[in-house]
C-alpha positions as a Markdown table, in Angstrom:
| # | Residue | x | y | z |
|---|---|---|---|---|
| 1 | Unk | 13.2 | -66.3 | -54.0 |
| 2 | Unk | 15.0 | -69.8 | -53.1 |
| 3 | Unk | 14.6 | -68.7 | -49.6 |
| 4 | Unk | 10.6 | -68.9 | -50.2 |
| 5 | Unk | 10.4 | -71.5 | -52.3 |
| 6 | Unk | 12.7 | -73.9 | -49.4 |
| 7 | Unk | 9.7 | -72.4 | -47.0 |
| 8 | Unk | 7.4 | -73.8 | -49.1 |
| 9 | Unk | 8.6 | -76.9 | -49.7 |
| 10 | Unk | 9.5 | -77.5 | -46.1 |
| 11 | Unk | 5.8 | -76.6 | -45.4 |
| 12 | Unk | 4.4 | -78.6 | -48.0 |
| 13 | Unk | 6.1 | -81.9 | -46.7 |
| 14 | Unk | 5.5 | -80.7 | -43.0 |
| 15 | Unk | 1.7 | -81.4 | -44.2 |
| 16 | Unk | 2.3 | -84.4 | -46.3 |
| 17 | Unk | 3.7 | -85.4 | -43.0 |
| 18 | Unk | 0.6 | -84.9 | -40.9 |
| 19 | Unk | -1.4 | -86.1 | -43.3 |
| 20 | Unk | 0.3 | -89.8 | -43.9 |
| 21 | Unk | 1.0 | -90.0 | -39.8 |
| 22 | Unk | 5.1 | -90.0 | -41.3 |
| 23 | Unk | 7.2 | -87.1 | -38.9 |
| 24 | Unk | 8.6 | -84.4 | -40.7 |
| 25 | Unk | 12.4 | -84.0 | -41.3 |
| 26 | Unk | 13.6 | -81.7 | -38.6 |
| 27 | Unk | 14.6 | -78.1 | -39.3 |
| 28 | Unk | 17.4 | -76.1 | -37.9 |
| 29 | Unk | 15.8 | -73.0 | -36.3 |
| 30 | Unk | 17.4 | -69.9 | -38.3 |
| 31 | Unk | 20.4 | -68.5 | -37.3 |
| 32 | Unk | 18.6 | -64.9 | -37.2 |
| 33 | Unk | 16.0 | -66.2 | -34.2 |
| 34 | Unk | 17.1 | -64.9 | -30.9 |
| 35 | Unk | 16.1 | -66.8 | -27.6 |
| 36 | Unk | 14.3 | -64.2 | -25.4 |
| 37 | Unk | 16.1 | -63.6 | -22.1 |
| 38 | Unk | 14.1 | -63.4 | -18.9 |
| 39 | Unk | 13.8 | -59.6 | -18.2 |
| 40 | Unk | 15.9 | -59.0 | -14.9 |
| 41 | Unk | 14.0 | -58.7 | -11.7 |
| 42 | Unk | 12.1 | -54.9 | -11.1 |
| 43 | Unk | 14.9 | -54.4 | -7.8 |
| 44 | Unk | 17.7 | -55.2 | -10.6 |
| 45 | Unk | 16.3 | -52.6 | -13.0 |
| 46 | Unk | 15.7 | -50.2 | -10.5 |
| 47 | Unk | 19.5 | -50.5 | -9.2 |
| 48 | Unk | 21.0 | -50.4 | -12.8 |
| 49 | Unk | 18.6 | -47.4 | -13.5 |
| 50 | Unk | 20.2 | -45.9 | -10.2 |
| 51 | Unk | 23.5 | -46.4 | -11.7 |
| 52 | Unk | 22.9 | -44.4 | -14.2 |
| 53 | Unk | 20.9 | -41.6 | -13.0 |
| 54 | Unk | 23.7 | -41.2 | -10.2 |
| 55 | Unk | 26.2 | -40.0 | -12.9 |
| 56 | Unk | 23.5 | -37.3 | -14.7 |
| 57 | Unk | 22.7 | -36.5 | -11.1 |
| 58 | Unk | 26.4 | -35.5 | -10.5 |
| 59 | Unk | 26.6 | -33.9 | -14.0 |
| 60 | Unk | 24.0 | -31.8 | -13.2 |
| 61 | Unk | 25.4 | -30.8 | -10.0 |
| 62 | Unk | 28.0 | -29.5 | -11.8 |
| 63 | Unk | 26.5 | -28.1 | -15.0 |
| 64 | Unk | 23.2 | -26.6 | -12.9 |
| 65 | Unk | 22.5 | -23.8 | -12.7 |
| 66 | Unk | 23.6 | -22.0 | -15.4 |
| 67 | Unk | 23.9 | -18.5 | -16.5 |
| 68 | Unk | 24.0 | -17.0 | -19.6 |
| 69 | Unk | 21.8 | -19.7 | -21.2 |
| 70 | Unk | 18.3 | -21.3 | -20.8 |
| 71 | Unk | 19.5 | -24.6 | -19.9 |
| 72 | Unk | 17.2 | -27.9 | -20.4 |
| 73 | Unk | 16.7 | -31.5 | -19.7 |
| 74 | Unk | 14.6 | -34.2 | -22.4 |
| 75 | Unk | 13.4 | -37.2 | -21.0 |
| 76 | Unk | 11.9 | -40.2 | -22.7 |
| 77 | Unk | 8.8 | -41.4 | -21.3 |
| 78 | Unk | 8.6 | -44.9 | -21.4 |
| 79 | Unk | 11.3 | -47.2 | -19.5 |
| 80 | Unk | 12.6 | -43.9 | -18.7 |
| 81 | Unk | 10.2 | -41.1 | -17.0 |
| 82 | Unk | 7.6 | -44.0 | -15.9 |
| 83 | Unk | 8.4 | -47.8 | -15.4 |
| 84 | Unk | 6.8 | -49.0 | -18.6 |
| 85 | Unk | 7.6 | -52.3 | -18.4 |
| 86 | Unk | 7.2 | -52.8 | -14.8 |
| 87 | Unk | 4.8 | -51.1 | -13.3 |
| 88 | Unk | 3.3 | -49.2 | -16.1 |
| 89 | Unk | 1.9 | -45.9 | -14.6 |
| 90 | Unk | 4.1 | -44.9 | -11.7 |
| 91 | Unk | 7.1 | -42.7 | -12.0 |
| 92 | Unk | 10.4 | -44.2 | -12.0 |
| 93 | Unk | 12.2 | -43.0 | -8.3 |
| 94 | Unk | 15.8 | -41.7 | -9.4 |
| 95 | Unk | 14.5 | -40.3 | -12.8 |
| 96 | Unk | 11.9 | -38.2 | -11.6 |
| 97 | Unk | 14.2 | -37.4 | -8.7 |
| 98 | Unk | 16.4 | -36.0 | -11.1 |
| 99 | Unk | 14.0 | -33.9 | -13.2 |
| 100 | Unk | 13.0 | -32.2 | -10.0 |
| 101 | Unk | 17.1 | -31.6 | -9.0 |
| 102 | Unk | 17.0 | -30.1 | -12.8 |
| 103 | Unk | 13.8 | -28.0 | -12.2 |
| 104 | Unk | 14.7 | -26.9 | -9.1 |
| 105 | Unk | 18.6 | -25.4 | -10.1 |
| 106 | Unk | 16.5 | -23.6 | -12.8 |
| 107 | Unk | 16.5 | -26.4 | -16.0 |
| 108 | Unk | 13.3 | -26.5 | -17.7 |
| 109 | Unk | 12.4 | -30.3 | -18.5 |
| 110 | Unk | 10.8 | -31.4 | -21.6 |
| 111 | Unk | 10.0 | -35.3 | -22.5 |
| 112 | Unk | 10.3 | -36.0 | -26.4 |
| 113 | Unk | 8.3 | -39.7 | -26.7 |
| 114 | Unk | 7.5 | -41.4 | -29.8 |
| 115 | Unk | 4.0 | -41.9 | -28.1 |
| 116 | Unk | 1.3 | -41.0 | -30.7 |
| 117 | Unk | -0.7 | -37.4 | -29.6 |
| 118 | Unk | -3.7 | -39.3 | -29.7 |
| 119 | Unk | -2.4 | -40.7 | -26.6 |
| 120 | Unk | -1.0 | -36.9 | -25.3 |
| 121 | Unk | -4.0 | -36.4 | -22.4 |
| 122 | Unk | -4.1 | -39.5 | -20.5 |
| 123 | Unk | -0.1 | -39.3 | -20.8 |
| 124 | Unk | -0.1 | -35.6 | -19.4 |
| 125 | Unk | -2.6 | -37.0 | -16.6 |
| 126 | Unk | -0.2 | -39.9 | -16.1 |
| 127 | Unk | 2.7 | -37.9 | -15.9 |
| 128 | Unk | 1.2 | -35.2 | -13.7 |
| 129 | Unk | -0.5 | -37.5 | -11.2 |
| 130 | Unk | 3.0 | -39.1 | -10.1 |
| 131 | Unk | 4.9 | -35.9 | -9.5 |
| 132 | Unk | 6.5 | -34.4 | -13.1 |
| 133 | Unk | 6.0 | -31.0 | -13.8 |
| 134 | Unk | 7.5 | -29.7 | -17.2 |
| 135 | Unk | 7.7 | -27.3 | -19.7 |
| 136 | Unk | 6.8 | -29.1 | -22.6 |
| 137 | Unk | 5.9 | -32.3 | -24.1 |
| 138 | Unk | 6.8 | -33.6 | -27.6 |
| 139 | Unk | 4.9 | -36.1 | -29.6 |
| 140 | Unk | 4.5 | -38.4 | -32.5 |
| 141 | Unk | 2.3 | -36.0 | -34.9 |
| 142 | Unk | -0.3 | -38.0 | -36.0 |
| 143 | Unk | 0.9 | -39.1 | -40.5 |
| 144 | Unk | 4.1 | -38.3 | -39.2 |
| 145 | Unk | 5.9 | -41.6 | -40.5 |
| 146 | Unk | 9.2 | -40.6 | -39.3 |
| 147 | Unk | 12.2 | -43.2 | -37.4 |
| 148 | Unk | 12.0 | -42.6 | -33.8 |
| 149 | Unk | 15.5 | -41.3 | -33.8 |
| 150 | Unk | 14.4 | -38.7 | -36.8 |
| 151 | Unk | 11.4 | -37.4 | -34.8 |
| 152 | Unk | 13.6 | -37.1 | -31.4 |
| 153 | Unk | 15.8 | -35.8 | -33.2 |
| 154 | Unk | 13.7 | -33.1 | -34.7 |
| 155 | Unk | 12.5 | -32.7 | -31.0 |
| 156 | Unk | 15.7 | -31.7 | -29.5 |
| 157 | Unk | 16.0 | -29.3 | -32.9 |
| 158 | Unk | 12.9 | -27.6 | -31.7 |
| 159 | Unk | 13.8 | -27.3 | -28.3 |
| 160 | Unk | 17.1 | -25.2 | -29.2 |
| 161 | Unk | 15.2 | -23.1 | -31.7 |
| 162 | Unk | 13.3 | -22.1 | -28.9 |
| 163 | Unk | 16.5 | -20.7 | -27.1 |
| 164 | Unk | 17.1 | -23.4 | -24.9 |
| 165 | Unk | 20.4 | -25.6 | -24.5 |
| 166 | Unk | 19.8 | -28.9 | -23.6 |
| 167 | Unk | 22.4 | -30.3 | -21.1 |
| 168 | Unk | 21.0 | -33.5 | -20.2 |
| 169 | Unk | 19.4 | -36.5 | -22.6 |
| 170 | Unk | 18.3 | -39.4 | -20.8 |
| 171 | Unk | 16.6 | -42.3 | -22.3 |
| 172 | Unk | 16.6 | -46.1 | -22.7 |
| 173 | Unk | 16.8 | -46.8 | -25.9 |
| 174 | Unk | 19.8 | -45.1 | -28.5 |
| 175 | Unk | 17.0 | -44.0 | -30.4 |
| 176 | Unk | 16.3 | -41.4 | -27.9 |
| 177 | Unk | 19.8 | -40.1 | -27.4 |
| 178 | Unk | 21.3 | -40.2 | -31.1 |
| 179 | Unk | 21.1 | -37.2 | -33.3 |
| 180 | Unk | 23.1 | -35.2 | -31.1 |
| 181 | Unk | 21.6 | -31.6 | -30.0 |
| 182 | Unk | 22.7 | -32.6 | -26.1 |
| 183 | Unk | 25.7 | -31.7 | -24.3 |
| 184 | Unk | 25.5 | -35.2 | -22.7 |
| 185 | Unk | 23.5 | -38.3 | -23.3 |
| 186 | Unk | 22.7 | -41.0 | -20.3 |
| 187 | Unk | 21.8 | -44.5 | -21.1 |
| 188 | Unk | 19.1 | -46.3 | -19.0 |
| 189 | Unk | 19.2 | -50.1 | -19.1 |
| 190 | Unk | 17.4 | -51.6 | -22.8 |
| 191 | Unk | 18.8 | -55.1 | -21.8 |
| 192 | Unk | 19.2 | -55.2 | -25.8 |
| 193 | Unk | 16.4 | -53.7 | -26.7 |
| 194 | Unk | 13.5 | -55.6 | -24.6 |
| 195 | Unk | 12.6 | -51.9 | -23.2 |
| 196 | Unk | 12.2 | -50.4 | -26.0 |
């Protein structure tokens, strides 16, 4: 409450101000205002992606195939699957190169997105037209007012009730990997949460 009332006071003689041509005290910014770093350059995201996918790559290697199980890989969509934040519609090299190392030593893949299914066609198209094929894809139900960890979460839960084990999670963000329900989880680059 002293909080708003300060705010109002400071906007009232920020308009007093104005008004009588007399400058306004000046205000610390709040302590809770972040400055916005520059995004790093697409070739820098693309090699700290590579970082990362080089590791589930090698994983995979190892892990693929499997017997005795259906094995599986999730992938997030955006800033994951497809360069969101860069070049919006095309496939992101070393992740899609992975889903189709995964598919092809017998992995089914599955991307888990907290894209609303209003949105699920074009995505499909999207996703189809730059090379993924997949088994299924999960998204946000429409009233379903759920965190985005909560409905990945529940995802992954769906998956393995289907009788698959998911060996791989890769995402971008920690939303899309914590919950458990993966034998391993790989990071992509958030640079603190401005791909999210």
């Amino acid at each position: 409450m002293r909080t708003v009332i300060m705010r109002g006071l400071m906007l009232a003689a920020a308009g007093s101000a104005l008004a009588t041509g007399v400058a306004a005290p000046a205000q610390a910014a709040p302590r809770s205002i972040l400055v916005a770093q520059a995004l790093p350059s697409y070739e820098t995201w693309l090699a700290d992606v590579k970082v990362v996918t080089d590791q589930a790559s090698a994983f995979l290697g190892t892990r693929l195939p499997a017997s005795g199980i259906k094995p599986a890989i999730v992938l997030d969509i955006d800033n994951t699957a497809l360069q969101s934040k860069y070049k919006p519609y095309d496939a992101t090299p070393t992740v899609l190169a992975l889903a189709k190392q995964a598919k092809a030593a017998g992995a089914a893949i599955f991307f888990v997105t907290a894209r609303p299914e209003i949105i699920g066609g074009p995505t499909v198209i999207n996703l189809s037209v730059v090379g993924y094929t997949w088994t299924d894809l999960y998204t946000r139900k429409t009233f379903d007012f759920s965190d985005n960890q909560t409905l990945k979460t529940n995802a992954r839960i769906d998956i393995e009730r289907r009788g698959y084990t998911i060996v791989a999670n890769i995402g971008n963000s920690i939303t899309d990997l914590d919950g458990g329900h993966a034998e391993r989880t790989f990071k992509l680059p958030d640079y603190n949460g401005q791909l999210d």
